[in-house]
C-alpha positions as CSV (number, residue, x, y, z in Angstrom):
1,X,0.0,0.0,0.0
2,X,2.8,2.7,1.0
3,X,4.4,1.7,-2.0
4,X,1.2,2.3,-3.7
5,X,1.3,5.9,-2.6
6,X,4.9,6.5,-2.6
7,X,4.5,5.9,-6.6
8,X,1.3,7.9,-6.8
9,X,3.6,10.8,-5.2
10,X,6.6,10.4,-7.4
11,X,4.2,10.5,-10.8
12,X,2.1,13.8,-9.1
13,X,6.3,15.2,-8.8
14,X,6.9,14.2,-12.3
15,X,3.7,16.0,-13.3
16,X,3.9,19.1,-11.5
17,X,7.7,19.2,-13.1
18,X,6.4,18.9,-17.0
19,X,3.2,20.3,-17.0
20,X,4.0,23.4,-14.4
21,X,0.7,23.0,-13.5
22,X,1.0,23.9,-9.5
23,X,-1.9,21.8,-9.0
24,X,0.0,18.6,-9.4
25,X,3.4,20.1,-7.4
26,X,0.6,21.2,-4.2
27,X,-1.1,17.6,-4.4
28,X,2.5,15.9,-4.3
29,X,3.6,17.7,-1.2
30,X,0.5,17.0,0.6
31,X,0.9,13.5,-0.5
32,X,4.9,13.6,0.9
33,X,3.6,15.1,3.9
34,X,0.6,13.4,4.5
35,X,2.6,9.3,4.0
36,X,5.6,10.9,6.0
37,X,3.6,11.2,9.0
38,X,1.5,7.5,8.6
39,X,5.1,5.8,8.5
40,X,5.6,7.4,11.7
41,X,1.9,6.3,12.9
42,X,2.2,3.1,11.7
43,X,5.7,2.6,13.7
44,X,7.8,1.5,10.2
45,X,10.4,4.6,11.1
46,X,11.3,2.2,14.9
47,X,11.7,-0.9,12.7
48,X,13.8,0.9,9.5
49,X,15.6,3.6,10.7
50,X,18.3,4.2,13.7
51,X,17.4,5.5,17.2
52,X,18.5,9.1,16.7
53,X,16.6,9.3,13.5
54,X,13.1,8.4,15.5
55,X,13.5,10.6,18.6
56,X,13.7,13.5,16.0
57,X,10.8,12.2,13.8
58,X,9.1,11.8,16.8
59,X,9.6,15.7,17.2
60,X,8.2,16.4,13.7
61,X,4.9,14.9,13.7
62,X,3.1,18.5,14.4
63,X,4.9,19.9,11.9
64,X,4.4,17.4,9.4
65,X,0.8,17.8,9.9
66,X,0.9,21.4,9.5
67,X,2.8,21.0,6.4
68,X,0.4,18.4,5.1
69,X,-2.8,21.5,6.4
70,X,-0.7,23.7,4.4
71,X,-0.1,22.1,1.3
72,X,-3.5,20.6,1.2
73,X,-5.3,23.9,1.8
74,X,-3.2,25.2,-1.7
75,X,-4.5,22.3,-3.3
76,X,-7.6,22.9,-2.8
77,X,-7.7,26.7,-3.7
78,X,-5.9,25.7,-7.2
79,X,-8.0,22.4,-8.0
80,X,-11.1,24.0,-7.0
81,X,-10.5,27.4,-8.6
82,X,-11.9,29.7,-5.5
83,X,-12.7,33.1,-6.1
84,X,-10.1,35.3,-4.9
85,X,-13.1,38.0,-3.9
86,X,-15.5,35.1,-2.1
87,X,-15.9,34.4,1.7
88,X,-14.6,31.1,0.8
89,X,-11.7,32.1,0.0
90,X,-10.7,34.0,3.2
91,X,-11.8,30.9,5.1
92,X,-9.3,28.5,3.2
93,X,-6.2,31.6,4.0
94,X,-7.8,31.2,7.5
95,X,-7.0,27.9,7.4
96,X,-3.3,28.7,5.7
97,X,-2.8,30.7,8.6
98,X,-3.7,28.2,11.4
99,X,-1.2,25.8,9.4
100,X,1.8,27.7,10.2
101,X,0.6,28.6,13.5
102,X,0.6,24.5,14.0
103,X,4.5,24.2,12.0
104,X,5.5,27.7,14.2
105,X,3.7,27.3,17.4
106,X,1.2,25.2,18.2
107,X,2.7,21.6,19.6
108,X,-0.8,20.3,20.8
109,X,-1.6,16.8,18.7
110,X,-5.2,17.0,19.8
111,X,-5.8,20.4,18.9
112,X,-4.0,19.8,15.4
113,X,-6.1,16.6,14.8
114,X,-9.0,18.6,15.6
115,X,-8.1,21.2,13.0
116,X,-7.3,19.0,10.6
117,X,-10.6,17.1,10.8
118,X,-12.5,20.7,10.4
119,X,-10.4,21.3,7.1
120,X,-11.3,18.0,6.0
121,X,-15.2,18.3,6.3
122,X,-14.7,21.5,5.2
123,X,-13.1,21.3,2.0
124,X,-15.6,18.5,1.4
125,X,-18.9,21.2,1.6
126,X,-16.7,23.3,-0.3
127,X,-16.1,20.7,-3.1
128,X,-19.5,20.3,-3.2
129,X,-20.7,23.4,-3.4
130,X,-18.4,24.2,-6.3
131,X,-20.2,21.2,-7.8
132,X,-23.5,22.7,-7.5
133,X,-22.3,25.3,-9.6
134,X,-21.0,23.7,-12.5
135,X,-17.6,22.6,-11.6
136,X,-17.7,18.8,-13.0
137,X,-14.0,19.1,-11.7
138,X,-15.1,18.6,-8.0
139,X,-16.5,14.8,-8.5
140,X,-13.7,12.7,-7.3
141,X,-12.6,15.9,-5.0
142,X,-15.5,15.1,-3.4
143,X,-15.4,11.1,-3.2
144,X,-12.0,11.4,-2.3
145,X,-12.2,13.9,0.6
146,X,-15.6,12.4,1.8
147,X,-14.0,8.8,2.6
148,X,-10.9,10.9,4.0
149,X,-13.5,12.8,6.1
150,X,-15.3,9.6,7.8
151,X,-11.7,8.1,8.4
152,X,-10.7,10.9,10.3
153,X,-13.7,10.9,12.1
154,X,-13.6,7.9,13.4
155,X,-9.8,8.0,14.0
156,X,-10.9,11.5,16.1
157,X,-13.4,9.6,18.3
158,X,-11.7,7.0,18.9
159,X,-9.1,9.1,19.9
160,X,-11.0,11.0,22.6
161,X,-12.5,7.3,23.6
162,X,-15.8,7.6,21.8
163,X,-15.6,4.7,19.7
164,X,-13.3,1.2,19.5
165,X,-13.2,1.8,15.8
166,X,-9.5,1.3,15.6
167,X,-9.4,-1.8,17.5
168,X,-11.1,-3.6,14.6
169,X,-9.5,-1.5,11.7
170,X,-6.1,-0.1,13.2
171,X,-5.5,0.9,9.4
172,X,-8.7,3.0,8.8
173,X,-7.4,5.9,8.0
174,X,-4.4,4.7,5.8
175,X,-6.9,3.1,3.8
176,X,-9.4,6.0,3.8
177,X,-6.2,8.2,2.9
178,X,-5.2,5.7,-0.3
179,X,-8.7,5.8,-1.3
180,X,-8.1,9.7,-1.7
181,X,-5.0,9.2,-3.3
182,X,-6.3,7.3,-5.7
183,X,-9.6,9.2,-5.9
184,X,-7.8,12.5,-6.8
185,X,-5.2,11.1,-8.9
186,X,-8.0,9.9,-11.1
187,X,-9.5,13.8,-10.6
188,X,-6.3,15.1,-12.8
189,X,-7.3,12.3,-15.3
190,X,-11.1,13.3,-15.0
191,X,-9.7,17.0,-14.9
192,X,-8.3,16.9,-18.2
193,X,-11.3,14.8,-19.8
194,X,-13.7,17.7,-18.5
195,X,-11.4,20.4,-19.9
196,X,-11.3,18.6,-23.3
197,X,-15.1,18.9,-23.5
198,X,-14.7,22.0,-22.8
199,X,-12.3,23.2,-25.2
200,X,-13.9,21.3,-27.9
201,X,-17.4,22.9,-27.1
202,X,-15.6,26.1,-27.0
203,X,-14.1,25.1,-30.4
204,X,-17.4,24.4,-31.7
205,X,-19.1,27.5,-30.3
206,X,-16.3,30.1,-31.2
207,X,-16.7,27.8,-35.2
208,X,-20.3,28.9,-34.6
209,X,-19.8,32.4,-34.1
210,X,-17.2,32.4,-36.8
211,X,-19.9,31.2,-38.8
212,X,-22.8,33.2,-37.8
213,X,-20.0,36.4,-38.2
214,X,-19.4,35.7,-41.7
215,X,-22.7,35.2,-42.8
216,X,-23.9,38.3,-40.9
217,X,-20.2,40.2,-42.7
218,X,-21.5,38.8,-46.2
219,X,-24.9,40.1,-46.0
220,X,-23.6,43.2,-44.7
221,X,-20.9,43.0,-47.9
222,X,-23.9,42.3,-50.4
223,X,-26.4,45.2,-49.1
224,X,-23.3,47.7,-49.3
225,X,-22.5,45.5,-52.5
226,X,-26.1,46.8,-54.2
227,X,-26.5,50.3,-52.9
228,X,-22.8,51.1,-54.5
229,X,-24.1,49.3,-57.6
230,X,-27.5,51.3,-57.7
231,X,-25.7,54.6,-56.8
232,X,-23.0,54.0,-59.5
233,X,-26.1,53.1,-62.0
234,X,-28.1,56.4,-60.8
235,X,-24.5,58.5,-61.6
236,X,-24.4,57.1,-64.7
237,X,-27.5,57.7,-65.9
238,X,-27.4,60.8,-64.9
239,X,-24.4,61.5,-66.6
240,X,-25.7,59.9,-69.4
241,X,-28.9,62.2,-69.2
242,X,-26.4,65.5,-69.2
243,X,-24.7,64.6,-71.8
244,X,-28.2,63.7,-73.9
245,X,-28.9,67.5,-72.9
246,X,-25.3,68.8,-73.9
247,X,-26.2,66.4,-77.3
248,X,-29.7,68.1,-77.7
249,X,-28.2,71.6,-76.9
250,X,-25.6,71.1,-79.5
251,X,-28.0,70.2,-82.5
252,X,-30.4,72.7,-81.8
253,X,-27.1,75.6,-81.9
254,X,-26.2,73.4,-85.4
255,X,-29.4,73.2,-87.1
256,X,-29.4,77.5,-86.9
257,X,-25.9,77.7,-88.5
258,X,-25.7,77.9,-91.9
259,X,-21.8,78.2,-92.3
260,X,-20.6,75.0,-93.8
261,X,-17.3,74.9,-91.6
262,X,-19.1,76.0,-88.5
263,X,-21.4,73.3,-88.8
264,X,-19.0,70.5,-89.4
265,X,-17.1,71.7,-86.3
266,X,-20.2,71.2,-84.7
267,X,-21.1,68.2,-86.0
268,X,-17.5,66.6,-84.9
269,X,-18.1,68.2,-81.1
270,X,-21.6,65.9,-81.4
271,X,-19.9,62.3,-82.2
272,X,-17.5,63.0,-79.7
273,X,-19.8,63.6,-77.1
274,X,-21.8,61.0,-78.6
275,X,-18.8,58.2,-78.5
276,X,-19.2,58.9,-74.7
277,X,-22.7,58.7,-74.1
278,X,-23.5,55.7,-76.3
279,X,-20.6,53.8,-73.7
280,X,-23.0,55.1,-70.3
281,X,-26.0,54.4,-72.8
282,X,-24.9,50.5,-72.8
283,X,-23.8,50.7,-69.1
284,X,-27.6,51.3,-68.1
285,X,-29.3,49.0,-70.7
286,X,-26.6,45.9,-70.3
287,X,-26.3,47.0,-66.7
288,X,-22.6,45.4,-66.4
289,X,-20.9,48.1,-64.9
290,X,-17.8,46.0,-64.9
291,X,-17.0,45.9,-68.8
292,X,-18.3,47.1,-72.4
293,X,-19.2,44.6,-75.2
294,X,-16.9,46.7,-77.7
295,X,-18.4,45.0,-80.7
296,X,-21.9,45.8,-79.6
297,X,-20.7,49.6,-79.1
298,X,-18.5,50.1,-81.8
299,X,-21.1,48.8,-84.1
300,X,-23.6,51.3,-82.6
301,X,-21.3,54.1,-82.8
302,X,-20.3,53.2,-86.6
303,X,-24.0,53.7,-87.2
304,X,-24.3,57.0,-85.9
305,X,-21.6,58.6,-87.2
306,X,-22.6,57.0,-90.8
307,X,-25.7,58.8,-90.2
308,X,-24.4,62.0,-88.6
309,X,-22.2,62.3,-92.2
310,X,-25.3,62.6,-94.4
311,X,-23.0,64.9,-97.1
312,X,-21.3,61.5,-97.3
313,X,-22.1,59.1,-100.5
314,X,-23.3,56.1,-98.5
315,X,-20.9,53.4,-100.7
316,X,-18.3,53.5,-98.3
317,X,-17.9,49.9,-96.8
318,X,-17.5,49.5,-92.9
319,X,-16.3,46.2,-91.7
320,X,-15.7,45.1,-88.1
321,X,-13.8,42.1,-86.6
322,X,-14.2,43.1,-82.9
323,X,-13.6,40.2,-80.0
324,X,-13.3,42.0,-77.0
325,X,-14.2,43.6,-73.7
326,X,-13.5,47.2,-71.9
327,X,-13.7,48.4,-68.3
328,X,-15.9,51.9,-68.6
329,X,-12.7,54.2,-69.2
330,X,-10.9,52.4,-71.7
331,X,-14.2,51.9,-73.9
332,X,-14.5,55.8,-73.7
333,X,-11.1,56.3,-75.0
334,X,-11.4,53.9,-77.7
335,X,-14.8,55.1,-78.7
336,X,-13.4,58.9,-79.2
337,X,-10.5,57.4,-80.9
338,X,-12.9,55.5,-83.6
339,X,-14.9,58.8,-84.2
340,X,-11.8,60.6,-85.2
341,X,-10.6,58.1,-87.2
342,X,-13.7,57.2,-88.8
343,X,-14.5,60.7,-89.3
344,X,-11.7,62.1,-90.6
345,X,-12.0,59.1,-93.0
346,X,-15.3,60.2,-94.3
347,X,-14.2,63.3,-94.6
348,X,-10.8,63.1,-96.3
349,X,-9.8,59.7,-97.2
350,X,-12.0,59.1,-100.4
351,X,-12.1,60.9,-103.6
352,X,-15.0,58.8,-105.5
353,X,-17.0,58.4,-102.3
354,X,-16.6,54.5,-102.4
355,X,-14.0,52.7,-101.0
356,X,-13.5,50.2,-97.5
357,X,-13.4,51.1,-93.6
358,X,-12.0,48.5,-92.0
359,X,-11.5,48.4,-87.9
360,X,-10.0,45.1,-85.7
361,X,-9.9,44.8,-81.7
362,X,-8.6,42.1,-80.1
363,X,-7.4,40.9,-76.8
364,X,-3.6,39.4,-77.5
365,X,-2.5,37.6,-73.7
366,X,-2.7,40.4,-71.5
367,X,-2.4,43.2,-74.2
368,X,-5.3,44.4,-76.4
369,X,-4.6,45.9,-80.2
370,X,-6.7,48.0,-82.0
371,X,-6.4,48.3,-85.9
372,X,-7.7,51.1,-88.3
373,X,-7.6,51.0,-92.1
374,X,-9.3,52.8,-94.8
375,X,-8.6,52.0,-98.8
376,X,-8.1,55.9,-98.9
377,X,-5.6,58.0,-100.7
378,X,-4.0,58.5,-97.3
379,X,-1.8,62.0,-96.8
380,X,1.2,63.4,-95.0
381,X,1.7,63.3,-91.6
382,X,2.9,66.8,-90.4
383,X,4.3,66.3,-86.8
384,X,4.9,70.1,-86.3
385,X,1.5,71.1,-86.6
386,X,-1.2,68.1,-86.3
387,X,-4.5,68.1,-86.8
388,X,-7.0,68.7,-83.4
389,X,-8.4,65.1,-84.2
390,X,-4.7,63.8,-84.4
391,X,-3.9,65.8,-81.2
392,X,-6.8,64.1,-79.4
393,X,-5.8,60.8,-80.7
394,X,-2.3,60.8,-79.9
395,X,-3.5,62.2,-76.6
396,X,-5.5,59.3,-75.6
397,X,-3.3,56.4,-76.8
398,X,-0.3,58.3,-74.8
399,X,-1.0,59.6,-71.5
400,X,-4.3,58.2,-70.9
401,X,-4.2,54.3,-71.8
402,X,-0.1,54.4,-71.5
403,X,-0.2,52.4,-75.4
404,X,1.6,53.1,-78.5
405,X,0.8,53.6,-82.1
406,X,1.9,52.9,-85.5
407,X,1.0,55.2,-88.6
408,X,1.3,54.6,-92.1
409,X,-0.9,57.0,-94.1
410,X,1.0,57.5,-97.7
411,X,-1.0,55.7,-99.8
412,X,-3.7,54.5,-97.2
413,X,-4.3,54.9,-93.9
414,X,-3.5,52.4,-91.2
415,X,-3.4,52.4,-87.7
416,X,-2.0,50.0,-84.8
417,X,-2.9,51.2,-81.4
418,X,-1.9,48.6,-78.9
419,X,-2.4,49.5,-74.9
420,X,-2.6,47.2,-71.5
């Protein structure tokens, strides 16, 4: 049995040392404490150790039971978890205190017995309590420190001649005492079971509340995701709507004008302004505010500036191969870009009024290139003093989509625009 204990100690000592849990290191000194003094009841310290060594055990029995008050009162407060700011708690430093009184001062046996039995039933109603509340931890605290309790009772009365309980069982209270050992030994074990639930409930919940957070963060995400997408659809259509009056404002000032070369000036001002709107124009009916079909626009703005050139023989050819796809900006750039071009095509480019208009766009890997070319008789490129159409063209291309462009207008016109 002691070696029972003795190797219940050394694991709690091996515990306390790798897990730093003071728990473990407060149960194995009340266990040393606690066995040193029930060799010394039992008598094994006459029959195993020398004379000199008894006398002075025999002088430390108080103590040790102090020590094992002590030690056992710290268990308790750590295993049990008191509340530094409860009434319990002063009563177990109560009892911290009366333990060094008994290691210090105190050399009575019967009124250290006495105290010792009080802490016992004591911590037992505490262990309870704590139970009570919700602390699954307390289970075997409480087997463990109920057997304990009756032992000591029963070794107390007998003591003060109340009972002849030791005369039967001279051993109660070493058996009651490996009972406890054992008991709360298998509380560590039961201990870290209970704090596994735990954790893995509190896994589960904080999973839960991850759960619920994201959902309730998407929602939020998605409303704030549709007002932005109805207020960008509201400023575009009402920048499409200004620019619808600027149009109508424009026409009205043309239609009064009779000048020929006031009137063309005015009609290349409208297909600019038109090469924008048509882009928010598409934006509200497609309502993709992420990208412009460029075939679909291109083809639409082609139209309109066919019909906006009505001094123009209509046996000029247009052709398209268009495969691509614009962000708002870009699709501006390129549509002012095409209405100069085209433009200035029907303008200048062909003598008999027939010939071909032919415009590419494609997406090459990360790049896009967009190619112009009319059958014209083409004309000389003056880089010292540029056309406004040219200007706005090279404008664009440069500074605004960061691309570059090739010209070759001698006999023809052609033009590769390529940009990111």
């Amino acid at each position: 049995m002691l070696g029972i204990l003795l190797g219940l100690m050394i694991y709690a000592f091996l515990l306390a040392f790798y897990s730093r849990d003071k728990s473990y290191f407060y149960y194995a000194s009340y266990l040393f404490f606690t066995l040193s003094h029930q060799v010394t009841f039992l008598g094994l310290t006459q029959i195993y150790f020398p004379h000199w060594f008894v006398l002075f055990d025999m002088n430390l029995i108080i103590i040790k039971l102090g020590l094992a008050l002590f030690f056992a009162v710290l268990f308790a407060l750590s295993f049990l978890k008191i509340d530094k700011d409860s009434k319990v708690f002063k009563i177990y430093i109560f009892f911290l205190f009366i333990a060094l009184l008994i290691i210090f001062i105190l050399k009575t046996l019967s009124i250290t017995l006495l105290i010792g039995v009080a802490f016992v039933f004591f911590n037992f109603i505490v262990a309870i309590l704590r139970y009570r509340e919700g602390y699954k931890q307390a289970r075997l605290f409480i087997f463990g420190f109920g057997v304990v309790s009756i032992a000591y009772i029963l070794v107390v009365l007998d003591t003060f001649g109340f009972t002849s309980v030791l005369n039967y069982f001279p051993n109660i209270l070493m058996w009651a005492f490996t009972i406890e050992v054992l008991a709360l030994t298998l509380a560590f074990a039961d201990r870290y079971k209970i704090l596994q639930e735990q954790k893995e409930i509190e896994d589960q919940n904080r999973e839960q509340i991850i759960r619920d957070e994201v959902i309730q963060k998407t929602a939020e995400l998605n409303k704030a995701l549709k007002v932005k997408s109805f207020l960008l659809k509201e400023v575009h259509h009402r920048v499409k709507n200004n620019l619808q009056i600027i149009l109508s404002m424009i026409r009205l000032q043309n239609d009064k004008v009779e000048d020929l070369s006031i009137k063309d000036k005015f009609t290349s001002l409208e297909n600019r302004i038109n090469a924008i709107a048509k882009t928010y124009n598409m934006l509200i009916v497609d309502g993709n505010l992420e990208n412009i079909d460029m075939e679909e626009y291109i083809e639409a703005l082609l139209l309109d500036i066919e019909q906006s050139m009505f001094r123009v023989s209509s046996n000029i050819e247009l052709r398209t191969d268009i495969d691509a796809s614009l962000p708002l900006g870009k699709a501006v750039y390129i549509g002012i870009i095409i209405n100069e071009l085209v433009t200035n095509a029907y303008k200048y480019a062909f003598e008999e009024d027939t010939g071909l208009i032919f415009i590419s766009l494609h997406k090459v890997k990360q790049h896009y290139q967009l190619i112009f070319f009319d059958t014209g008789k083409g004309f000389t490129y003056n880089k010292k003093y540029p056309s406004l159409g040219l200007k706005l063209i090279h404008a664009l291309i440069i500074e605004q989509l960061q691309g570059t462009i090739e010209m070759h207008t001698q006999e023809s016109s052609k033009y590769i625009i390529g940009f990111k």
